[in-house]
N, CA, C and O atoms as CSV, one atom per row, in Angstrom:
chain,resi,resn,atom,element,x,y,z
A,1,UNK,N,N,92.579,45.490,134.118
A,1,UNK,CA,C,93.650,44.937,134.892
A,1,UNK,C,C,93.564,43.415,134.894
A,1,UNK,O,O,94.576,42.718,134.828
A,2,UNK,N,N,92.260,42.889,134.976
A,2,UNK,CA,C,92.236,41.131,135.132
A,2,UNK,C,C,92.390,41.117,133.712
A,2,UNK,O,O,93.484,40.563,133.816
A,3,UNK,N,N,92.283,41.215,132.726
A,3,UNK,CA,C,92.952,41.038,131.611
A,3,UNK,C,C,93.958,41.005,131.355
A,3,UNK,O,O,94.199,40.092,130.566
A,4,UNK,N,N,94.957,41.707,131.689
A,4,UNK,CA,C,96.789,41.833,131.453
A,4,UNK,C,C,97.401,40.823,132.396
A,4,UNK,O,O,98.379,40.101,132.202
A,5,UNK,N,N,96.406,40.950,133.750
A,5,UNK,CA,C,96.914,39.566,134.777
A,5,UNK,C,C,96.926,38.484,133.568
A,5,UNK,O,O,97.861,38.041,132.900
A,6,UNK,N,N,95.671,38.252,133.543
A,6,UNK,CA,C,95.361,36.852,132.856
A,6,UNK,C,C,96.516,36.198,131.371
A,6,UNK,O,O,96.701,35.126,130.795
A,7,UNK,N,N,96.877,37.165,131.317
A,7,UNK,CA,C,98.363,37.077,129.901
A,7,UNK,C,C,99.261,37.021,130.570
A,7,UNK,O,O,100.319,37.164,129.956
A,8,UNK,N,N,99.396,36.791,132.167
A,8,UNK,CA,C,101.069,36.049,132.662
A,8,UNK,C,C,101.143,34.702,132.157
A,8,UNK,O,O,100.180,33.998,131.855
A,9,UNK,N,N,102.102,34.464,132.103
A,9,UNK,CA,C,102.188,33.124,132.095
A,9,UNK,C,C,102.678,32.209,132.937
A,9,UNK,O,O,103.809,31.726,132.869
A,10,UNK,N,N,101.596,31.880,133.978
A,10,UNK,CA,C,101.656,31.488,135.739
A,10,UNK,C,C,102.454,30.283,135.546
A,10,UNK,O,O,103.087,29.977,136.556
A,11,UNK,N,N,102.647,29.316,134.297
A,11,UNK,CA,C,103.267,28.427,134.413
A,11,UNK,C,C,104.686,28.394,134.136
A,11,UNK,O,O,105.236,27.293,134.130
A,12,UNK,N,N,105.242,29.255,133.947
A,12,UNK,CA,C,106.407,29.676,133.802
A,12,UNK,C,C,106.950,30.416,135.470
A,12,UNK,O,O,108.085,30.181,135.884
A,13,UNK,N,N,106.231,31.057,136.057
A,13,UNK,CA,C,106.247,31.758,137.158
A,13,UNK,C,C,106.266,30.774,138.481
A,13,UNK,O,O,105.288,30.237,139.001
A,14,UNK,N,N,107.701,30.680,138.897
A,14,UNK,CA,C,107.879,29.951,139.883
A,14,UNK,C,C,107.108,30.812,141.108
A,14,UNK,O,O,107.269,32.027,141.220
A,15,UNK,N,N,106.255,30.034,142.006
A,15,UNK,CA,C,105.440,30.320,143.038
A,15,UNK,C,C,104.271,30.845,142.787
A,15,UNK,O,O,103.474,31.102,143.690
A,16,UNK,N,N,103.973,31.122,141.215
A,16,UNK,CA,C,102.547,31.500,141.258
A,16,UNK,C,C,102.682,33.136,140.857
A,16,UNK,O,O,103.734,33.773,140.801
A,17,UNK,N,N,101.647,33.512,140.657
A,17,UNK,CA,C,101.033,35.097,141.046
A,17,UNK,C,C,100.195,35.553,141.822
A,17,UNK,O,O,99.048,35.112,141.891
A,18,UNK,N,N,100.515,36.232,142.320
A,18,UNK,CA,C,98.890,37.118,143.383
A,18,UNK,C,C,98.498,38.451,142.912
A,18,UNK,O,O,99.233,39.315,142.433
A,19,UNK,N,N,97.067,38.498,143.143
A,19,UNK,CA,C,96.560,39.376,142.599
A,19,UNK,C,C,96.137,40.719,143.638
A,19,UNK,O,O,94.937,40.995,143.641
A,20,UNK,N,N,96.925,41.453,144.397
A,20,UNK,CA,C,95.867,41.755,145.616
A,20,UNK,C,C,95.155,42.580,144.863
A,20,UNK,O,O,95.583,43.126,143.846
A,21,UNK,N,N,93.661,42.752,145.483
A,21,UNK,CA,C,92.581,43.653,145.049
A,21,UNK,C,C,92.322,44.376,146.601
A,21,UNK,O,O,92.797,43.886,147.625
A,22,UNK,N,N,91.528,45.558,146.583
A,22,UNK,CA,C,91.084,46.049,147.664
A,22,UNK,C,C,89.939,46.912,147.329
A,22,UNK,O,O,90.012,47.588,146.303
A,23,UNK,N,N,89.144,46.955,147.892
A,23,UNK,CA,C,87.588,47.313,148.256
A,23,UNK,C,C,87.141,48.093,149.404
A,23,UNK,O,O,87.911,48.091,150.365
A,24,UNK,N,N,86.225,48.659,149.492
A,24,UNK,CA,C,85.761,49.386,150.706
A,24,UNK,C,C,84.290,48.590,150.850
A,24,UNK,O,O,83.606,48.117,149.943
A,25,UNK,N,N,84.032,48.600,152.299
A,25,UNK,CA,C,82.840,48.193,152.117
A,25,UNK,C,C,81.453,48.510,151.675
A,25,UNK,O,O,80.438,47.891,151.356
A,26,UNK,N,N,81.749,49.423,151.765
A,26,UNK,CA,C,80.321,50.299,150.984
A,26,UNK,C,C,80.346,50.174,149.585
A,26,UNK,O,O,79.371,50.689,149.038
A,27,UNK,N,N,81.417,49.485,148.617
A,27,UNK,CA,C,81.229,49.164,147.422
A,27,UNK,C,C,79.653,47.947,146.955
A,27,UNK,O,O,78.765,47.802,146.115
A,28,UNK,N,N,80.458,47.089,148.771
A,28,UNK,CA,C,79.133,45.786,148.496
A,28,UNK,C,C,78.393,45.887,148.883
A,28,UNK,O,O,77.946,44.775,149.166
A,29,UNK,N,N,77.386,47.110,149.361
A,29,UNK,CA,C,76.319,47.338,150.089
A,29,UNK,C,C,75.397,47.394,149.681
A,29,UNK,O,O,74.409,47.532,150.401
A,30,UNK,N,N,75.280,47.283,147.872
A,30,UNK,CA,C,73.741,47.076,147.429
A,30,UNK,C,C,74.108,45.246,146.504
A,30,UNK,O,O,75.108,44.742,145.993
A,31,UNK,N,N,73.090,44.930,146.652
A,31,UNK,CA,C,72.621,43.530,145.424
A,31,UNK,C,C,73.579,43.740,144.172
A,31,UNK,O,O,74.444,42.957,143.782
A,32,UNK,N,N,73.327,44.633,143.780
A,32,UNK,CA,C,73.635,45.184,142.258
A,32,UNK,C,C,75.155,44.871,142.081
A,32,UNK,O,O,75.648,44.223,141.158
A,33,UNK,N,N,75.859,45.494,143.218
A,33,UNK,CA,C,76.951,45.538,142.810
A,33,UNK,C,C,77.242,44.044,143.419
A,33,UNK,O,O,77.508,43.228,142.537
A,34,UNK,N,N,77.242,43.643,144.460
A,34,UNK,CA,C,77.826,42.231,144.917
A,34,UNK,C,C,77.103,41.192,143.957
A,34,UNK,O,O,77.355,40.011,144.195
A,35,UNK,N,N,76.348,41.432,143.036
A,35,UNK,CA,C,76.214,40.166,141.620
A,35,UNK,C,C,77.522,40.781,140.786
A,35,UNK,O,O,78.462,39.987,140.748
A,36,UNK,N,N,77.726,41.920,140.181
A,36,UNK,CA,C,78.911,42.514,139.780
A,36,UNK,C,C,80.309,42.176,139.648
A,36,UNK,O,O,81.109,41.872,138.764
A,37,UNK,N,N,80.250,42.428,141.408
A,37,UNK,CA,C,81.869,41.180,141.803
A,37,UNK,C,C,82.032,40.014,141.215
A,37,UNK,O,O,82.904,39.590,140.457
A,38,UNK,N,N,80.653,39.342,141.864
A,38,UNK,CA,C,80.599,38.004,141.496
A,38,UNK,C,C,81.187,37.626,139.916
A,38,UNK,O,O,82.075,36.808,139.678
A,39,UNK,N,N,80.544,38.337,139.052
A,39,UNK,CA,C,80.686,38.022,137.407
A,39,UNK,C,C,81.926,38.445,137.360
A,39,UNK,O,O,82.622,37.636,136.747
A,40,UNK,N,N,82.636,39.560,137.822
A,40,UNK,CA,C,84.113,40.178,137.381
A,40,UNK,C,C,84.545,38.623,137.827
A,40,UNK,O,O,85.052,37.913,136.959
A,41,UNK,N,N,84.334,38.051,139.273
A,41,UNK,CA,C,85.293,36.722,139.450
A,41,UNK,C,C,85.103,36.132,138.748
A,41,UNK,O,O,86.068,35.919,138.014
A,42,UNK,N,N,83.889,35.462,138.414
A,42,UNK,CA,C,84.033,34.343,137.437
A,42,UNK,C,C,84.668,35.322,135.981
A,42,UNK,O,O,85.841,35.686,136.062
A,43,UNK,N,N,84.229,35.532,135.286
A,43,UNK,CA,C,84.916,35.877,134.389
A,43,UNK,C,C,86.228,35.834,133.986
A,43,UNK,O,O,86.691,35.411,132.927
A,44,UNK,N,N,86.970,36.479,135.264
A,44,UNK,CA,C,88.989,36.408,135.297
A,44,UNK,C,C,89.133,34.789,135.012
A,44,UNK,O,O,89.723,34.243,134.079
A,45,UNK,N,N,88.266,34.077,136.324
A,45,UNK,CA,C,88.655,32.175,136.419
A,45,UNK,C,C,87.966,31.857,135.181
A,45,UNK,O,O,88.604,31.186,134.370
A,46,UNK,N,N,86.720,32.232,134.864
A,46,UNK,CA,C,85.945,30.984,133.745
A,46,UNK,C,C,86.870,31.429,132.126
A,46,UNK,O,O,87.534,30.711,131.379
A,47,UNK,N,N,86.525,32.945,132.056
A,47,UNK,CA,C,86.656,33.398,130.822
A,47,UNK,C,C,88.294,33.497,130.297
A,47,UNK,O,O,88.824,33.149,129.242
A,48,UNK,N,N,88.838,34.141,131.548
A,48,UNK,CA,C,90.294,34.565,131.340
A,48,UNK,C,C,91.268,33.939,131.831
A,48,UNK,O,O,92.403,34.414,131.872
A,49,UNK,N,N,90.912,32.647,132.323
A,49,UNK,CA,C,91.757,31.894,132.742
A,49,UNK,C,C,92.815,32.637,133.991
A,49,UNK,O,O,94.019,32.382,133.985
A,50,UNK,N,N,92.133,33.668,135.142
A,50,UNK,CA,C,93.097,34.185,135.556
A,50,UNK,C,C,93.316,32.626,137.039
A,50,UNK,O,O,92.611,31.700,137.442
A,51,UNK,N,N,94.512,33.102,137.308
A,51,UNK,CA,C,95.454,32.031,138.286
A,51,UNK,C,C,94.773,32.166,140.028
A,51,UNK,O,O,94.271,31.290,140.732
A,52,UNK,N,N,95.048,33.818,140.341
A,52,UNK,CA,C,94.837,33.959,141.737
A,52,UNK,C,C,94.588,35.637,141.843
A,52,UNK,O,O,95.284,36.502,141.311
A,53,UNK,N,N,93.292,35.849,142.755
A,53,UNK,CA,C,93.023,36.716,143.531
A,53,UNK,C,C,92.397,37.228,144.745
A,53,UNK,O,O,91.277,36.779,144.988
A,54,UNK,N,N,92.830,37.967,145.450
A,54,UNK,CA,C,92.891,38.023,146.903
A,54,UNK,C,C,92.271,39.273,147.379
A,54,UNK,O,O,93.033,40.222,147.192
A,55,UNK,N,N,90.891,39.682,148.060
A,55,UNK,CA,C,90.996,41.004,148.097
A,55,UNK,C,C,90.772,41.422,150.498
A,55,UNK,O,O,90.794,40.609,151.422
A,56,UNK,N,N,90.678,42.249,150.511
A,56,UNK,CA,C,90.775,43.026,151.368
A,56,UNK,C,C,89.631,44.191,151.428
A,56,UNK,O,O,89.823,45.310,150.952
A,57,UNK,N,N,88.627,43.862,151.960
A,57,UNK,CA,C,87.126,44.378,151.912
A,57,UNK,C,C,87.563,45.081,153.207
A,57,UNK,O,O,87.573,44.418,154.244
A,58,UNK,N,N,87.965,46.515,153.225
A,58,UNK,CA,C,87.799,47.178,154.456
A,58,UNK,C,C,88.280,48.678,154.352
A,58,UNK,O,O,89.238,48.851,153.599
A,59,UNK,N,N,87.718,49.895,155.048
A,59,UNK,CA,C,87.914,51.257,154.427
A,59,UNK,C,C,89.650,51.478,154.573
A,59,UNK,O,O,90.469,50.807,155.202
A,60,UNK,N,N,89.786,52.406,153.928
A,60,UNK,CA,C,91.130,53.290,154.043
A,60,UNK,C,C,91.176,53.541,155.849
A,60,UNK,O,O,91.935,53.117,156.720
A,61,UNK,N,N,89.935,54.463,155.876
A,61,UNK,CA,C,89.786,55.015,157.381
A,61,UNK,C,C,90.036,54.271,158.419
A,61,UNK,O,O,90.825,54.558,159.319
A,62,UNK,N,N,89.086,52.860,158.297
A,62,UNK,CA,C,89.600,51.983,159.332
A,62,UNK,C,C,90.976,51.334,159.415
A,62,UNK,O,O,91.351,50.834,160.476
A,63,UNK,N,N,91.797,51.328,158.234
A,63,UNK,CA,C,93.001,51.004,158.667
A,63,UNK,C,C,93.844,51.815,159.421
A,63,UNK,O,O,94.544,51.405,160.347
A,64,UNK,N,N,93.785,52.847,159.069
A,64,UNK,CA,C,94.207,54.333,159.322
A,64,UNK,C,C,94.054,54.261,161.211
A,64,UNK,O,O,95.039,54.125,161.936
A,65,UNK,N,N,92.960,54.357,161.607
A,65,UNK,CA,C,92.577,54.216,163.032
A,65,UNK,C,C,92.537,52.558,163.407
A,65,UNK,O,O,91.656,52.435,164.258
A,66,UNK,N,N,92.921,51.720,163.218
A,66,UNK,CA,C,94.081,50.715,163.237
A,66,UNK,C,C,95.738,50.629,163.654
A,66,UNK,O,O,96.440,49.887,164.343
A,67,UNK,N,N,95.855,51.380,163.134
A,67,UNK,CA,C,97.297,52.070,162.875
A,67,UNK,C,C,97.349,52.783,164.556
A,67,UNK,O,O,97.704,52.233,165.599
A,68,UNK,N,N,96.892,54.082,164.349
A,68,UNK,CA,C,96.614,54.464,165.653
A,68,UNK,C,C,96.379,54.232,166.704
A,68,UNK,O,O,96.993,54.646,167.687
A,69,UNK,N,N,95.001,53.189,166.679
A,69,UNK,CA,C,94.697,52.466,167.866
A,69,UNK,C,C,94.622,51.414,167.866
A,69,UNK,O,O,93.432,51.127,167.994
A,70,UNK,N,N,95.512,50.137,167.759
A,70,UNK,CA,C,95.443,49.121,167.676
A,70,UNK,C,C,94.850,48.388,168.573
A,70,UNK,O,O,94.838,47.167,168.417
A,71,UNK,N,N,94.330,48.890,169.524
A,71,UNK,CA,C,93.681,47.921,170.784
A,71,UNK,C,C,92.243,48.129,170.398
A,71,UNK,O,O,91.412,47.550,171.098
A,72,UNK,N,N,91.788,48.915,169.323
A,72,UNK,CA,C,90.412,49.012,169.428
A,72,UNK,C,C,90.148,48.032,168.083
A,72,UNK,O,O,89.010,47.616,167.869
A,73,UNK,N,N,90.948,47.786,167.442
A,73,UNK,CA,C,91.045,46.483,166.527
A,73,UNK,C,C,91.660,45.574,166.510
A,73,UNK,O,O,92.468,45.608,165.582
A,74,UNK,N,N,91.739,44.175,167.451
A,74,UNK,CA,C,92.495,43.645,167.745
A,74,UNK,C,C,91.977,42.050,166.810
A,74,UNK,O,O,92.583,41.006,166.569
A,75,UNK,N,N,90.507,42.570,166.469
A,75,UNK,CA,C,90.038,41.124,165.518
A,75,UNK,C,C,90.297,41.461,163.702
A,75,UNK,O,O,89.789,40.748,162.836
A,76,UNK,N,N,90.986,42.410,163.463
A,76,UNK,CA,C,91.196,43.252,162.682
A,76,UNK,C,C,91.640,41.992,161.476
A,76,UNK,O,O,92.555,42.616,162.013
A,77,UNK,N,N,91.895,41.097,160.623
A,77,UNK,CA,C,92.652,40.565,160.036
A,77,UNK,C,C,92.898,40.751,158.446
A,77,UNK,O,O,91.813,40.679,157.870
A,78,UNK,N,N,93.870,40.946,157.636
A,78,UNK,CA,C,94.088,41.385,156.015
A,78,UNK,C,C,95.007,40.903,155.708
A,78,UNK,O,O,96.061,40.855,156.341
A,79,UNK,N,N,94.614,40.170,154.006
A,79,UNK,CA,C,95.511,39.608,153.252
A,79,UNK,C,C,96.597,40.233,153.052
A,79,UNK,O,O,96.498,41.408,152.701
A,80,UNK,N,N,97.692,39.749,153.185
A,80,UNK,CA,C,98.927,40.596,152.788
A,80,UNK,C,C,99.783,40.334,151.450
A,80,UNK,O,O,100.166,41.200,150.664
A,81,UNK,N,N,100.018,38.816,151.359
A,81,UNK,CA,C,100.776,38.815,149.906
A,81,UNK,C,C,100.556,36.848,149.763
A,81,UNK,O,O,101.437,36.189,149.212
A,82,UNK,N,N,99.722,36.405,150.143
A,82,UNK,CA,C,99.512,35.146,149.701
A,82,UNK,C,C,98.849,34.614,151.343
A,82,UNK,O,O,98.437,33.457,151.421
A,83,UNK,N,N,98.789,35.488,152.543
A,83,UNK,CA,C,98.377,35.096,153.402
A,83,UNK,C,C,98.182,35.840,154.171
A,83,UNK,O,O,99.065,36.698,154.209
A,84,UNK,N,N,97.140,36.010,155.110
A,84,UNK,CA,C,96.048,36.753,156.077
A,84,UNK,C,C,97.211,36.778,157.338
A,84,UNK,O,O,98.190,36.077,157.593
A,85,UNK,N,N,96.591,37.929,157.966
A,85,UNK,CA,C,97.553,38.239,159.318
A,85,UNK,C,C,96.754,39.130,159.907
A,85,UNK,O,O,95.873,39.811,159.383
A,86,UNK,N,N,97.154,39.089,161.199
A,86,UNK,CA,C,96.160,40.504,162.054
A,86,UNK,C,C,96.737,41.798,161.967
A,86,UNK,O,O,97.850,42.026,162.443
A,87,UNK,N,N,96.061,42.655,161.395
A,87,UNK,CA,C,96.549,43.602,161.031
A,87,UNK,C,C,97.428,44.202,161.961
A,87,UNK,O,O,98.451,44.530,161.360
A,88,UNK,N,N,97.497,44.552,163.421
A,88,UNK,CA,C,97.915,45.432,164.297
A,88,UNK,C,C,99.469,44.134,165.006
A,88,UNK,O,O,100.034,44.144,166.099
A,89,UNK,N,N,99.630,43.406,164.049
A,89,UNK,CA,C,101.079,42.607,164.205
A,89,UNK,C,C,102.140,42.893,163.608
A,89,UNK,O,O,103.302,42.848,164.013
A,90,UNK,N,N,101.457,43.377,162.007
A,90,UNK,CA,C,102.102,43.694,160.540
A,90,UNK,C,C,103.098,44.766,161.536
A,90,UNK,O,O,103.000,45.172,162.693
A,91,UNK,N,N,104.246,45.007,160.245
A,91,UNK,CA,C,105.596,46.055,160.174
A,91,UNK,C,C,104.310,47.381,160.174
A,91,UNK,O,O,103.095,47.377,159.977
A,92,UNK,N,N,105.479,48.603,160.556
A,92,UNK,CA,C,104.340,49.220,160.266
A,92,UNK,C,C,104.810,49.465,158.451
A,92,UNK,O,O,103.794,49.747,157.816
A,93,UNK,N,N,105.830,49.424,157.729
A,93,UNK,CA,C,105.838,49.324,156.280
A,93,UNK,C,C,104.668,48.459,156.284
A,93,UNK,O,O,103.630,49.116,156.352
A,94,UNK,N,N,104.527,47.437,156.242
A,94,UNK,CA,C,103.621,46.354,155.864
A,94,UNK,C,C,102.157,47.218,155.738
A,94,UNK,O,O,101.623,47.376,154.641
A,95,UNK,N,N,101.680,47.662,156.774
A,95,UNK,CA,C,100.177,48.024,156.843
A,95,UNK,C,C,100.310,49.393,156.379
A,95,UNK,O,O,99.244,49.871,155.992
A,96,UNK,N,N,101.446,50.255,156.300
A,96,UNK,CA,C,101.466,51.272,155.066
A,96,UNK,C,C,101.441,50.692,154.024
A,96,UNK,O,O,100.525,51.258,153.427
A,97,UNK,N,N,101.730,50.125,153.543
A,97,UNK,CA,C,101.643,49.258,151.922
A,97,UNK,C,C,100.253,48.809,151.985
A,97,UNK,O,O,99.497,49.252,151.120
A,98,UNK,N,N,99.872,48.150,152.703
A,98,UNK,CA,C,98.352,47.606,152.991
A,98,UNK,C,C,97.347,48.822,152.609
A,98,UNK,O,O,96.366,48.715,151.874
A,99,UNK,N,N,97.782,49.969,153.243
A,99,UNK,CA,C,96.741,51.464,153.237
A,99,UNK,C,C,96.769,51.830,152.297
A,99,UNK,O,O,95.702,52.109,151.752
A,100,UNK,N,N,98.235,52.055,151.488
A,100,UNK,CA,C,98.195,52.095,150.344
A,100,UNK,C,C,97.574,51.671,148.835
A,100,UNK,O,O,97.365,52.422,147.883
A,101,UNK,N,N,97.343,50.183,148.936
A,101,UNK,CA,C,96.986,49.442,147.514
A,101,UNK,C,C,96.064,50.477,146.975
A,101,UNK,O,O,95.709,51.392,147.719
A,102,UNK,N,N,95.708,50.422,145.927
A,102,UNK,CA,C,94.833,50.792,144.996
A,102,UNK,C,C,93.688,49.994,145.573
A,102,UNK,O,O,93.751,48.839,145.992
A,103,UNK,N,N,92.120,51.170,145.511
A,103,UNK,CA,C,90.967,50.873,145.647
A,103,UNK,C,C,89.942,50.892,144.435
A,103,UNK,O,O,89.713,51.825,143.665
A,104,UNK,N,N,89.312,49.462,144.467
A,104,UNK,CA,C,88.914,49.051,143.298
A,104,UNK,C,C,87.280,49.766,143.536
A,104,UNK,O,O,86.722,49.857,144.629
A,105,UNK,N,N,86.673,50.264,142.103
A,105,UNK,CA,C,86.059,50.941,142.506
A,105,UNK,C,C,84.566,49.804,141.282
A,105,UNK,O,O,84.871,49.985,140.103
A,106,UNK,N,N,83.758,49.215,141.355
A,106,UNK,CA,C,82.919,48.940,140.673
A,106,UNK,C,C,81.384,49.866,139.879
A,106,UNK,O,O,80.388,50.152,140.544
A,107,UNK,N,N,81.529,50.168,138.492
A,107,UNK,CA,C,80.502,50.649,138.120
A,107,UNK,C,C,79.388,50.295,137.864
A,107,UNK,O,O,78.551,51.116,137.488
């Protein structure tokens, strides 16, 4: 996927591109993988010249009971499309789309 990003051509693209990514946290819970991330980032910026990416480190579940109980997450905050917001403000489309994204999974 950061490969096909990286073949836009951002300078042609009035306002840019965003990349959202999304993660769970238990992806970054060992060393191994959070050096991993690290290299996928540099790589897109050093290697592939990619423009912009944004991710959202937090489970499906907890958004889910977010949704539900918004008073029990009120420090809750996620990127949405070029800028961070508290989650339990969003439309509820918005934080369905949010629950939705694709979860990036590192091997």
């Amino acid at each position: 996927m950061f490969k096909r990003v990286s073949k836009l051509r951002t300078n042609k693209i009035t306002g840019g591109v965003l990349l959202n990514q999304k993660m769970t946290p238990q992806m970054l819970s060992t060393e191994e993988n959070r050096q991993k991330l690290e290299l996928l980032i540099k790589t897109f910026f050093n290697r592939l010249h990619g423009y912009h990416v944004q991710y959202n480190i937090v489970s499906k579940e907890t958004l889910i009971d977010a949704q539900k109980h918004p008073e029990n997450h009120k420090d809750l905050i996620v990127r949405v499309a070029g800028y961070s917001a508290f989650f339990n403000v969003l439309s509820k489309n918005t934080q369905d789309d949010i629950i939705g994204r694709i979860e990036q999974f590192l091997m």
